[in-house]
N, C-alpha and C positions, 0 to 999 in steps of 0.2 A: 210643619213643626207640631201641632197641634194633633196630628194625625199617628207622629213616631210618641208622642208621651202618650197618647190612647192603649197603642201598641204594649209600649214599656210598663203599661201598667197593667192593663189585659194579664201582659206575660207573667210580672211578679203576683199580681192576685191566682193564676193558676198555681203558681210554684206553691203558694200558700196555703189555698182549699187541697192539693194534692198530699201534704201533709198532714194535713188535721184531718183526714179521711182515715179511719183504723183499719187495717189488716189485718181478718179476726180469722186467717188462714195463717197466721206469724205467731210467734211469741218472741219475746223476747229477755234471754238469761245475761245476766253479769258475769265477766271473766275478768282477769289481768294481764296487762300485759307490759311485759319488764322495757324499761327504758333510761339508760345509763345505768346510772346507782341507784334507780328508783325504779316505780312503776304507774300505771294508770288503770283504770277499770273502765273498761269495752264493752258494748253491750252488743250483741251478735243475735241475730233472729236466727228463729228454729221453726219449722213446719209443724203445726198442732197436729197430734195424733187424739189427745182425748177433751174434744168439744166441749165435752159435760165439765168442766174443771182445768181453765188457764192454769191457775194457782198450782193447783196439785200438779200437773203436766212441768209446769216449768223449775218444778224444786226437784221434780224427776230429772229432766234434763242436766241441771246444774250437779247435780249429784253425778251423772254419768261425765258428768267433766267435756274437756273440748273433744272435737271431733278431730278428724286428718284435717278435714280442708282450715280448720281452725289452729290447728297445731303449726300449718303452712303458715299461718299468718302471725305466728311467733306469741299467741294465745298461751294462757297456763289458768293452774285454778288451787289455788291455797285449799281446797277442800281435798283430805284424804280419799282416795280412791275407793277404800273398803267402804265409806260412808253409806247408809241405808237407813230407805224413810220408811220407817217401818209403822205407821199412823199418820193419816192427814182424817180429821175431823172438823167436818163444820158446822155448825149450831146457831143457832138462829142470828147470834150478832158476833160470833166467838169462831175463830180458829185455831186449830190445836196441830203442828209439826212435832210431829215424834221423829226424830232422828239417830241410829245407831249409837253408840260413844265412842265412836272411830271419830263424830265428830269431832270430840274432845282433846283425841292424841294428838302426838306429835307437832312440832314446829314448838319456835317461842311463843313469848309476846305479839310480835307481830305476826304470826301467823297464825296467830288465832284471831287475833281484829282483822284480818285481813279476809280468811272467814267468811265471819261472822258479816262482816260489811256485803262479800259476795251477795250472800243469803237476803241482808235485809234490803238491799239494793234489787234486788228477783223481785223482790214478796212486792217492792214498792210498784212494781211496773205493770205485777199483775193481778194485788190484792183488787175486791171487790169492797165499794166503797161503805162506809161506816162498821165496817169489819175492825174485831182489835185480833191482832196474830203472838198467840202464846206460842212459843219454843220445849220441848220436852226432849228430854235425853232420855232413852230407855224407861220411856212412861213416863217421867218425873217431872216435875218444875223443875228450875234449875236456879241457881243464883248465881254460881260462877263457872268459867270451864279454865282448862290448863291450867298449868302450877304456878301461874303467879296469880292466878284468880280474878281471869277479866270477869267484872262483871255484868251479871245481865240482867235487865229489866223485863218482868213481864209483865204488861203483854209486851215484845220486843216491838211491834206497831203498833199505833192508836187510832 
């Protein structure tokens, strides 16, 4: 008996260290995905193409939206398709997303929190710690986007 709880616990402490082990060949971007009348946000790894900058790589990623084998898997992305990072700035405790104002268009209310959550949901998974993350629309600060005027905080992370 003594010998099966060794066992059983051997096995869940590897299950455990094998998790908290990083995968610094992964990234990983926020999507959605629709479920009944609702939906939920999925997080989906991607293969790093640029080492130098998780952060910048994965807001590039999310911007390019799902992939096929992601679309198979019934994956979508409230981010407009024309969207483009046209600035990623980092500065000694400060980062600056400059994004298209394609961000901006289309969808309601909720597709613009919906968004915007994608985004801050990316930035949380692979900001660099004590970093604050400012949002820029075509250069700018921003305070609100869409017509009903969600608002936004900057820095949008702290």
């Amino acid at each position: 008996m003594k010998n099966l709880r060794k066992i059983f616990f051997l096995f869940i402490l590897s299950i455990l260290c094998t998790s908290c082990i990083k995968d610094n060949s992964q990234i990983q971007i926020v999507f959605i995905k629709p479920y009944k009348n609702n939906f939920y946000y999925e997080t989906v790894n991607r293969k790093i193409e640029n080492k130098e900058n998780k952060l910048k790589q994965a807001i590039i990623y999310l911007l390019e939206g799902v992939n096929q084998e992601e679309k198979q898997k019934n994956l979508t992305s409230e981010i407009p398709m024309n969207t483009h990072l046209l600035n990623f700035e980092e500065k000694k405790n400060k980062i600056f997303i400059d994004l298209s104002s394609d961000f901006t268009k289309g969808g309601g209310s909720i597709s613009m929190l919906v968004r915007l959550q994608q985004l801050i949901k990316t930035i949380k998974i692979s900001k660099p710690e004590g970093k604050e993350v400012f949002l820029l629309i075509e250069g700018k600060k921003i305070v609100y986007i869409g017509g009903e005027g969600i608002t936004i905080d900057n820095p949008i992370i702290e």
